[in-house]
TIDOVEX-473500 format. One record per residue: z, y, x of N, C-alpha, C in turn. Coordinates in Angstrom, 3 decimals. Atoms other than C-alpha are relative to their C-alpha. Layout:
N
nzz | nyy | nxx | cazz | cayy | caxx | czz | cyy | cxx
Z | Y | X | Z | Y | X | Z | Y | X
...
# end
This chain:
98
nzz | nyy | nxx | cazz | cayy | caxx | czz | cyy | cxx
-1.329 | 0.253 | -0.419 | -63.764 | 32.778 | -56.911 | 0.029 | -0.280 | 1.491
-0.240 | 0.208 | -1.523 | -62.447 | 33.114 | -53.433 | 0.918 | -1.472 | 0.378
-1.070 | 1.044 | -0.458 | -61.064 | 29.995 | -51.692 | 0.923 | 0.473 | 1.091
-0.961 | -0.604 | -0.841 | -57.722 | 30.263 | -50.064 | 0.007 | -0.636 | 0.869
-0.073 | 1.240 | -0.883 | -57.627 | 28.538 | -47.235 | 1.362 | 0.502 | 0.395
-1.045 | -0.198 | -0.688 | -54.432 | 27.661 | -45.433 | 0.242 | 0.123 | 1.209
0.450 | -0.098 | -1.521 | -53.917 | 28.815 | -42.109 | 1.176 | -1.054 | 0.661
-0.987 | 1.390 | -0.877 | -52.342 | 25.700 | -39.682 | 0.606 | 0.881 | 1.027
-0.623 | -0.616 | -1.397 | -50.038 | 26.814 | -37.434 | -0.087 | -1.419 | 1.135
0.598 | 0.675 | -1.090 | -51.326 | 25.504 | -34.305 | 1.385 | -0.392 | 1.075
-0.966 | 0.334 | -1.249 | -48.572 | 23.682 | -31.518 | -0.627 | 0.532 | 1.115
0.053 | 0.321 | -1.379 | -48.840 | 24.323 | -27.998 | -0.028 | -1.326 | 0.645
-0.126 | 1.137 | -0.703 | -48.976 | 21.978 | -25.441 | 1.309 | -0.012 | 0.625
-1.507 | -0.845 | -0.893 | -45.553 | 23.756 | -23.697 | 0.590 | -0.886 | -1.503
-0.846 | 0.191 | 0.392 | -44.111 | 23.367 | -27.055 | -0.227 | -1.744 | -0.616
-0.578 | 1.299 | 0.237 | -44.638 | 19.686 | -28.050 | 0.298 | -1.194 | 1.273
-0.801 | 0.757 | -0.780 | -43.871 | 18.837 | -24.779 | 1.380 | 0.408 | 0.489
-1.203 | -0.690 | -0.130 | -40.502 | 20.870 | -24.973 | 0.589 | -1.087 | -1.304
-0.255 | 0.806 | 1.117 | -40.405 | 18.680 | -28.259 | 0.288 | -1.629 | 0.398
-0.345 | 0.923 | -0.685 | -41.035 | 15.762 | -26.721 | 0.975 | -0.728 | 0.824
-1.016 | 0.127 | -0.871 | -38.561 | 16.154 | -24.130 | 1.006 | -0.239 | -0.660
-0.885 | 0.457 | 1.081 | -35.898 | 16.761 | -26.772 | 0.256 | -0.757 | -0.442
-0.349 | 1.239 | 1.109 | -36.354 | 13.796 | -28.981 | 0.307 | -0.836 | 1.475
-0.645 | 0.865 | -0.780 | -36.042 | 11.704 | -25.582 | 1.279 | -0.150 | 0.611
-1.953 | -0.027 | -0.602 | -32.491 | 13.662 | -24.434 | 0.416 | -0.945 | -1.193
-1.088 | 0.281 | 1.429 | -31.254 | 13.161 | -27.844 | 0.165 | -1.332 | -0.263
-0.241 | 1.400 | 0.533 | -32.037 | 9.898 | -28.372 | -0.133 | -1.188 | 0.980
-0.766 | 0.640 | -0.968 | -31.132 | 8.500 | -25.041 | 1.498 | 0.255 | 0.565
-1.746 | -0.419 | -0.543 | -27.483 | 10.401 | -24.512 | 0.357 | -0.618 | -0.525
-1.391 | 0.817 | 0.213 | -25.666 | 7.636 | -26.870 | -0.234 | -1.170 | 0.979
-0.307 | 1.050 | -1.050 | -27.065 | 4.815 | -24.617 | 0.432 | 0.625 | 1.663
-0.277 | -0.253 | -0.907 | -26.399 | 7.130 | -21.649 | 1.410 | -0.162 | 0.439
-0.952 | 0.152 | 0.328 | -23.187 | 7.758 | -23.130 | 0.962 | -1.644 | 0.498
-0.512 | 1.163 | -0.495 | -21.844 | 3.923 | -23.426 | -0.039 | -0.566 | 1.486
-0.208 | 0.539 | -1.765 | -22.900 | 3.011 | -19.825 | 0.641 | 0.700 | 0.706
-0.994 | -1.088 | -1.020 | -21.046 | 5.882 | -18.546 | 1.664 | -0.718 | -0.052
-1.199 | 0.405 | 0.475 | -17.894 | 4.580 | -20.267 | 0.267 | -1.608 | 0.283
-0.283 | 1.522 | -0.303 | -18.771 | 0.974 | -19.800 | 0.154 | -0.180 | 1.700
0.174 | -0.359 | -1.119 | -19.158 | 1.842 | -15.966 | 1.684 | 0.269 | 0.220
-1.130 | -0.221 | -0.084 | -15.431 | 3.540 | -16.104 | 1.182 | -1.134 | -0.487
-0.857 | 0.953 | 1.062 | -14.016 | 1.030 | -18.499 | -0.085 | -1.364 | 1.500
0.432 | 0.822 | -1.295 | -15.308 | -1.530 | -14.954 | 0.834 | 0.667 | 0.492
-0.542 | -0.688 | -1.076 | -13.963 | 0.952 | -12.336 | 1.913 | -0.406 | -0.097
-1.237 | 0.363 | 0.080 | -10.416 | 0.875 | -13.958 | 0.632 | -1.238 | -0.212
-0.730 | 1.895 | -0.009 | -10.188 | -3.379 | -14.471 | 0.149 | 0.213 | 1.466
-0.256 | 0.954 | -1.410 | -10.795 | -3.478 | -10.558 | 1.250 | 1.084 | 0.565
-1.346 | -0.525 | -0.333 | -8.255 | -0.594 | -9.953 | 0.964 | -0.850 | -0.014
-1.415 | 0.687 | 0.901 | -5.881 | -2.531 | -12.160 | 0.898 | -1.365 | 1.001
-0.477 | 0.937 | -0.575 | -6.295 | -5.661 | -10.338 | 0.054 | 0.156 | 1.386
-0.377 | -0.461 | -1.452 | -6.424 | -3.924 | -6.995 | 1.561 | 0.418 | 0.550
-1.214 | -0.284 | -0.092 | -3.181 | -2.700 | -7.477 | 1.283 | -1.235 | -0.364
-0.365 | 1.517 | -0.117 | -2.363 | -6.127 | -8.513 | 0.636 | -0.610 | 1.113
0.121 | 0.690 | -1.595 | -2.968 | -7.563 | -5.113 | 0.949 | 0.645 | 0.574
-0.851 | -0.909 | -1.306 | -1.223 | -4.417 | -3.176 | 1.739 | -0.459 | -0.368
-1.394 | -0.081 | 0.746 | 1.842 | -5.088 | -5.350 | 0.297 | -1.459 | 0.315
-0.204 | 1.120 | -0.127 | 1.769 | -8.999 | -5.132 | 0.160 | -0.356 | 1.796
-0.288 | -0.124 | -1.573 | 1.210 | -8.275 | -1.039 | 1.109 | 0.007 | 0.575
-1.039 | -0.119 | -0.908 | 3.965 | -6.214 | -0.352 | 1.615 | -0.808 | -0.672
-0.445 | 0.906 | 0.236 | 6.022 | -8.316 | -2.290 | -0.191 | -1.295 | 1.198
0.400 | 0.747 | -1.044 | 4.679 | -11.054 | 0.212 | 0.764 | 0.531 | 1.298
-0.384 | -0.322 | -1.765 | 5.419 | -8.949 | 3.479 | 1.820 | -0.105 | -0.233
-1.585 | -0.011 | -0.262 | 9.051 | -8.201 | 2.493 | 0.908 | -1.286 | 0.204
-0.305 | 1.584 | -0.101 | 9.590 | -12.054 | 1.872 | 0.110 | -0.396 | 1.327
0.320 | 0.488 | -1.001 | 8.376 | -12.566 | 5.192 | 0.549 | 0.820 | 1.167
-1.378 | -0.951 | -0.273 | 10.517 | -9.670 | 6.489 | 1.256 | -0.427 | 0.345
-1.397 | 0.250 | -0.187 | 13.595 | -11.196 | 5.585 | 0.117 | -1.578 | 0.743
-0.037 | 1.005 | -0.857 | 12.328 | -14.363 | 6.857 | 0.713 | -0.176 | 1.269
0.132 | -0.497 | -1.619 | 11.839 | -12.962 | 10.345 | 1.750 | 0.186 | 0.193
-1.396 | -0.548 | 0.125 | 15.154 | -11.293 | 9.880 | 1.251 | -1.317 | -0.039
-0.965 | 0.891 | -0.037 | 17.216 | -14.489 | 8.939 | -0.127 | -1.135 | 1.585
0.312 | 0.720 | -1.282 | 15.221 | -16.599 | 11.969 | 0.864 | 0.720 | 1.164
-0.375 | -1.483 | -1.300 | 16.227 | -13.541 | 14.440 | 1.082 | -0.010 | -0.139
-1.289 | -0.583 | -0.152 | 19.864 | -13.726 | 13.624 | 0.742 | -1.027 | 0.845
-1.157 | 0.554 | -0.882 | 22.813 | -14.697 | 15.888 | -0.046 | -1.445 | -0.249
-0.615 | 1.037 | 0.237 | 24.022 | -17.475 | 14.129 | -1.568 | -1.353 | 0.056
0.896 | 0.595 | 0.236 | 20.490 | -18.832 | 13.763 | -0.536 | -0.714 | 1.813
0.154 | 0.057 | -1.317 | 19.994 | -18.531 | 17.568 | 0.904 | -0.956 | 0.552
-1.036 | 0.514 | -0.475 | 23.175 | -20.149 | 18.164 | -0.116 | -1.570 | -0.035
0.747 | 1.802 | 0.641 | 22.026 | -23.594 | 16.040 | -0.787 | -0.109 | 1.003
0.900 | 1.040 | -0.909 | 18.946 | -23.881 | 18.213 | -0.162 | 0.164 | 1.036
-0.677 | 0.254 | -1.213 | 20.371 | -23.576 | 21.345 | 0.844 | -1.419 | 0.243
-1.056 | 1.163 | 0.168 | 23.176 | -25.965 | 20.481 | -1.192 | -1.719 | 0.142
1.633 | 1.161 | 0.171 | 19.400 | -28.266 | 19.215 | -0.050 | -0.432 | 1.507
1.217 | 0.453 | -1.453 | 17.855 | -28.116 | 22.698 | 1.375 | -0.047 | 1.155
-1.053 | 0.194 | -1.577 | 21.280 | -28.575 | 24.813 | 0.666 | 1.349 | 0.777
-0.255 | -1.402 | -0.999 | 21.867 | -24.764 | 25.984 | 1.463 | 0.396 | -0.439
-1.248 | -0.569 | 0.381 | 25.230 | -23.641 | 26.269 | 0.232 | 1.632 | -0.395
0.082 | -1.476 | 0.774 | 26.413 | -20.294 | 24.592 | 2.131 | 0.284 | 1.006
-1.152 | -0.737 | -0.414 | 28.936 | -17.814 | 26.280 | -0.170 | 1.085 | -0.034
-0.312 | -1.263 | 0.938 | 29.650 | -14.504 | 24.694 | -0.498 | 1.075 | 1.683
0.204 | -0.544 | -1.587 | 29.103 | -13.078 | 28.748 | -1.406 | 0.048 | -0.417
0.772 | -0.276 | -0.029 | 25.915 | -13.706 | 28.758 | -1.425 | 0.141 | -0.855
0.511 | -0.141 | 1.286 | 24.570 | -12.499 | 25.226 | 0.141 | 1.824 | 0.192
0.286 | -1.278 | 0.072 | 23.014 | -9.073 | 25.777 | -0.199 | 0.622 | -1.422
0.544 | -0.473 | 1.590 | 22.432 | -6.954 | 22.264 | -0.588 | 1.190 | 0.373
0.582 | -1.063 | -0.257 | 19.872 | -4.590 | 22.348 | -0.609 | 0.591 | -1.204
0.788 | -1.263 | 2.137 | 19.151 | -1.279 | 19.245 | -0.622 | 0.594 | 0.393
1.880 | -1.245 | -0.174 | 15.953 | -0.184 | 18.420 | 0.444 | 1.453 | -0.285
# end
């Protein structure tokens, strides 16, 4: 009686390090995955609260706008003149437009 032998199919070195490679994509893209997203999921809080700030700012400037604006007016001018003693006569009250 003849024995059968079985013939092994032999790997490469190319292919179990093509193998190799594989099992490491595969089974590092879901943690690649989450940090990508946890990375974006970051990016858009500081947007969020960046736009926060810009919004709470110009809120701020316009406040300080109308400030300027109420200080700067006639009647305001007129009070602290009257304060410090200066007399007011319509003569010599120039008005000048931007």
């Amino acid at each position: 009686m003849k024995k059968t032998r079985k013939k092994k199919s032999k790997i490469t070195k190319f292919e179990k390090f093509l193998l190799v490679i594989t099992l490491v994509v595969s089974l590092s893209y879901p943690f690649m995955n989450i940090f990508a997203k946890s990375t974006l999921s970051e990016m858009n809080y500081k947007l969020e609260s960046s736009k926060e700030k810009i919004a709470l700012q110009n809120k701020n400037n316009e406040s300080l706008k109308m400030k300027i604006n109420e200080l700067a007016s006639l009647e305001n001018l007129e009070s602290v003149a009257k304060k410090m003693g200066l007399s007011y006569t319509s003569n010599s009250i120039k008005t000048i437009d931007k």
